[in-house]
C-alpha positions in Angstrom: 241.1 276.0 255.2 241.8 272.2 254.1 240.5 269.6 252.6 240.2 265.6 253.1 239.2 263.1 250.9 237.5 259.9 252.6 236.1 256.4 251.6 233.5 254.8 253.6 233.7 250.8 252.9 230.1 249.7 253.2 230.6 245.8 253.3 229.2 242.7 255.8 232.2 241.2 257.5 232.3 237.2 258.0 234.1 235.2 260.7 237.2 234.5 258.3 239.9 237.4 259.3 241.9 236.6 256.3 238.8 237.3 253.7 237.9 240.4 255.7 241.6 241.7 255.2 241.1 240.7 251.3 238.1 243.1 251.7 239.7 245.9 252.9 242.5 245.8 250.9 240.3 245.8 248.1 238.5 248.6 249.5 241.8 250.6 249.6 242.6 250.2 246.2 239.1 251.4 245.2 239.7 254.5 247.3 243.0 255.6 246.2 241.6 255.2 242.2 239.1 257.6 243.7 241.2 260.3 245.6 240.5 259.0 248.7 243.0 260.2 251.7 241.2 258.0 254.2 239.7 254.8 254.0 236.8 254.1 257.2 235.5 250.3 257.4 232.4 249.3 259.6 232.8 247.8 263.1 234.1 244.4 263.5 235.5 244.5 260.3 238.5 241.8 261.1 236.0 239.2 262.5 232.1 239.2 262.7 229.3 236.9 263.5 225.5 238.0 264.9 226.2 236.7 267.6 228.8 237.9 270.5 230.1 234.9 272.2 233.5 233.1 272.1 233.9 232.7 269.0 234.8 236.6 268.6 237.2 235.7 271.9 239.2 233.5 269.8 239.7 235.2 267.0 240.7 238.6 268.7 244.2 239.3 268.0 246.3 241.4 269.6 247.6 244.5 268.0 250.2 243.3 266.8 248.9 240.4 265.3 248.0 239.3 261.9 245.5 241.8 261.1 246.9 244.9 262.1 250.1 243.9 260.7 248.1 243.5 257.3 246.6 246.6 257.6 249.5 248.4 258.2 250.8 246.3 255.2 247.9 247.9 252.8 248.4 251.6 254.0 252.2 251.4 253.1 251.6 249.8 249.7 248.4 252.2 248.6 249.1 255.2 250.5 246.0 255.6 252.2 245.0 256.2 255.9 243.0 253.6 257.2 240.6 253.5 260.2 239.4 249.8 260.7 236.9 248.5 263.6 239.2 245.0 264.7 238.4 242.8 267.4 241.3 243.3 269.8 242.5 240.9 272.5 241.8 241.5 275.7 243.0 241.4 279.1 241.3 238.4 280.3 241.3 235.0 278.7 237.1 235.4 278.3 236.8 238.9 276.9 238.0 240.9 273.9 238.0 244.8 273.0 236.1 246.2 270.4 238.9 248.4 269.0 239.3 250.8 265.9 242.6 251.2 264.7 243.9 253.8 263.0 246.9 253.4 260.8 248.9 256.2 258.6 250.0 255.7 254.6 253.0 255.0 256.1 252.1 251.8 257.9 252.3 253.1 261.2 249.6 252.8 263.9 248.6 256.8 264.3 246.0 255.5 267.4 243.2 252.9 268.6 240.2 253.7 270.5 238.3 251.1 272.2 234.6 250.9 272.4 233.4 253.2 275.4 229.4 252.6 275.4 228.8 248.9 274.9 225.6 247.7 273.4 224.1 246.3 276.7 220.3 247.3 274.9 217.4 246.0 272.2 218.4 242.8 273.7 222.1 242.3 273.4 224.3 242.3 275.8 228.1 243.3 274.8 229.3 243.6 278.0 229.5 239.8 278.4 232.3 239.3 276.1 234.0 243.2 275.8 236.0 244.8 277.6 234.7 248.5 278.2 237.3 251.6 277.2 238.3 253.9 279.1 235.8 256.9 279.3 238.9 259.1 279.0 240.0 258.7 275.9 239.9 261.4 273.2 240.9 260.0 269.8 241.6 262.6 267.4 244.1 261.7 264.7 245.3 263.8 262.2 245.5 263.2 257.8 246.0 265.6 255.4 246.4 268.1 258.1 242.5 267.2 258.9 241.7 265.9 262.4 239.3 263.4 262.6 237.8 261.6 265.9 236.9 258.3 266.1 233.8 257.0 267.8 232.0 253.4 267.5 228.4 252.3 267.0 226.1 252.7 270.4 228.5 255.7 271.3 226.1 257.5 269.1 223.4 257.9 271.3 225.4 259.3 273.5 225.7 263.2 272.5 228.8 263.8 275.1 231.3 261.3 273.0 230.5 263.6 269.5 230.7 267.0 271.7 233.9 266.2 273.3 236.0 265.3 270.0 234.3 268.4 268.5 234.4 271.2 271.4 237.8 270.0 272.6 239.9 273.0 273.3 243.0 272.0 271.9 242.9 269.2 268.5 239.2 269.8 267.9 238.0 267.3 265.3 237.0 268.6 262.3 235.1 265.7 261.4 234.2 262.6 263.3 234.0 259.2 261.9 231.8 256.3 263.3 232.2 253.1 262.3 229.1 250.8 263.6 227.5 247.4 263.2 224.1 249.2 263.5 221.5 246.1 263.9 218.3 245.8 261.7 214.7 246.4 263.9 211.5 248.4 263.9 213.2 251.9 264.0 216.6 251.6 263.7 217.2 252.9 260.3 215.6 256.3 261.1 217.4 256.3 264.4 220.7 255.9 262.8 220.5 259.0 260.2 218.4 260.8 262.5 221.0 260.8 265.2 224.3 260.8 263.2 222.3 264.3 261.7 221.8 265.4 265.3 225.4 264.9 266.0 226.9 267.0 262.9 223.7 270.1 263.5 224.7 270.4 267.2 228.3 270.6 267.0 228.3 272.0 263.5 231.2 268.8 262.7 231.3 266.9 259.8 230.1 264.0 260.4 230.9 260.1 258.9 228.7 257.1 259.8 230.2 253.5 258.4 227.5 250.9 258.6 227.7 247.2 258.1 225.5 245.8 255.1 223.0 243.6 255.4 222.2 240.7 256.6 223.0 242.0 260.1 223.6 245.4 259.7 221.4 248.2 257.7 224.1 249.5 256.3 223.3 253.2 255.5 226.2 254.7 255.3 226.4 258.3 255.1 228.2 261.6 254.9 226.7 264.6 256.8 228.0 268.4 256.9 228.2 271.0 259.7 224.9 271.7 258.7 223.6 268.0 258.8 223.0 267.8 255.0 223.7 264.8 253.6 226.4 265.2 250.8 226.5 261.6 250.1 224.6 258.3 251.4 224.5 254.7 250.5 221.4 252.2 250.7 221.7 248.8 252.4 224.2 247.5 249.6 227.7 246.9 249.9 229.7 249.9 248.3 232.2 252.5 248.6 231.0 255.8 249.7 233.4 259.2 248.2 233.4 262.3 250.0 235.7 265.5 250.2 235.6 266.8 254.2 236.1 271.2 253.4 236.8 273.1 256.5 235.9 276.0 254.8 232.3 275.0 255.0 232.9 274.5 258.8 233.9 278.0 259.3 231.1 279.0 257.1 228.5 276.9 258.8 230.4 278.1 262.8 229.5 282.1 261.2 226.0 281.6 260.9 225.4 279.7 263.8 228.5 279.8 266.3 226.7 277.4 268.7 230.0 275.6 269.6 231.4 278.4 270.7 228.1 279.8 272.6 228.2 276.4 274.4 227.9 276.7 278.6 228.3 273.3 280.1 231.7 271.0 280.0 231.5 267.2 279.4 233.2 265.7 282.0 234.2 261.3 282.0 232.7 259.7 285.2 233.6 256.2 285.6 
């Protein structure tokens, strides 16, 4: 059994990348006065605007670019893992990839996972400026000797993304974290908790959603356990959110009710 400390930064990026990465380095200094192994920022975090157009296409960066590079700067000087939604370039001149990074204490990149679900619905159209991921992709990273999968935003309502990092035979995560620009409307909030609760009951996962703060976002952000109780939650304002991930309560959650396990149908990517 093993424990991980995380920090959720509940904040509102802006379209200046080098006040964003003031943010975050902030945060990460917050989070290691706290305990915090792992530090989880909302989606977009290196450059936001409400609107998707080509603004975000200019200031994508590749992976190597200033951002990441100061990232990987603030893991090495506070010690903390960091997973950080960046807009990443892409591999035409008009598009861009909406990208989480993951980045050790050490400084170096453990992993990225790029957006598979793009929020082509409630009248936005992602698509037109992102580049899709691959459906493939299975990002579980390791800290603390915890693993932890990384999903983004819309992937939520898709129950397959959460039940593949969680029922993966080999590398199962032991707690998923979701970093999203989930957008205010009639609804949303109770489809946010109700579905990031949904996620941790049916694959009895811990579960970490990371919202944006308003004025775009509903921010939200909250920490759920195998059981989908909440354990810890923010409101709409910007703030750090503390909790410690037990696998102990996993196994103790997977005795009662081994539905994982019980499970009779394979996910399987389609194109």
């Amino acid at each position: 059994m093993t424990t991980l400390t995380i920090a959720s930064a509940q904040f509102a990026p802006v379209d200046d990348t080098a006040a964003n990465l003031e943010t975050v380095r902030a945060a990460a200094v917050d989070a290691v006065a706290r305990g915090a192994q792992l530090l989880v920022t909302p989606e977009y975090t290196s450059y936001f605007t409400p609107e998707i157009d080509d603004r975000f296409v200019a200031a994508a960066e590749p992976l190597d670019g200033p951002f990441v590079t100061g990232l990987r700067r603030i893991a090495r000087s506070t010690g903390v893992a960091l997973v950080v939604g960046v807009a990443e370039a892409g591999e035409t001149p008009d598009r861009f990839r909406n990208t989480l990074v993951a980045v050790a204490p050490d400084g170096s990149l453990l992993s990225t996972y790029r957006k598979v679900h793009l929020y082509d619905a409630f009248g936005s159209r992602e698509s037109d400026r992102i580049e899709p991921g691959d459906p493939a992709q299975l990002p579980v990273i390791e800290v603390g000797g915890v693993r932890v999968g990384l999903e983004t935003c819309y992937d939520l309502r898709f129950p397959e993304v959460t039940r593949r990092l969680a029922g993966a035979e080999d590398g199962a995560a032991d707690v998923v974290v979701l970093p999203a620009e989930w957008v205010r409307g009639p609804g949303k909030e109770h489809h946010w908790r109700t579905l990031l609760t949904a996620r941790a009951i049916e694959n009895t996962v811990w579960v970490v959603g990371v919202g944006q703060a308003p004025p775009t976002g509903i921010g939200g952000s909250v920490a759920l356990d195998p059981s989908g109780t909440a354990v810890a939650a923010l409101g709409a304002e910007p703030g750090l959110l503390v909790v410690t991930v037990d696998t102990a309560v996993t196994r103790r959650v997977r005795g009662v009710n081994p539905s994982l396990s019980l499970r009779r149908y394979a996910v399987v990517p389609r194109d």
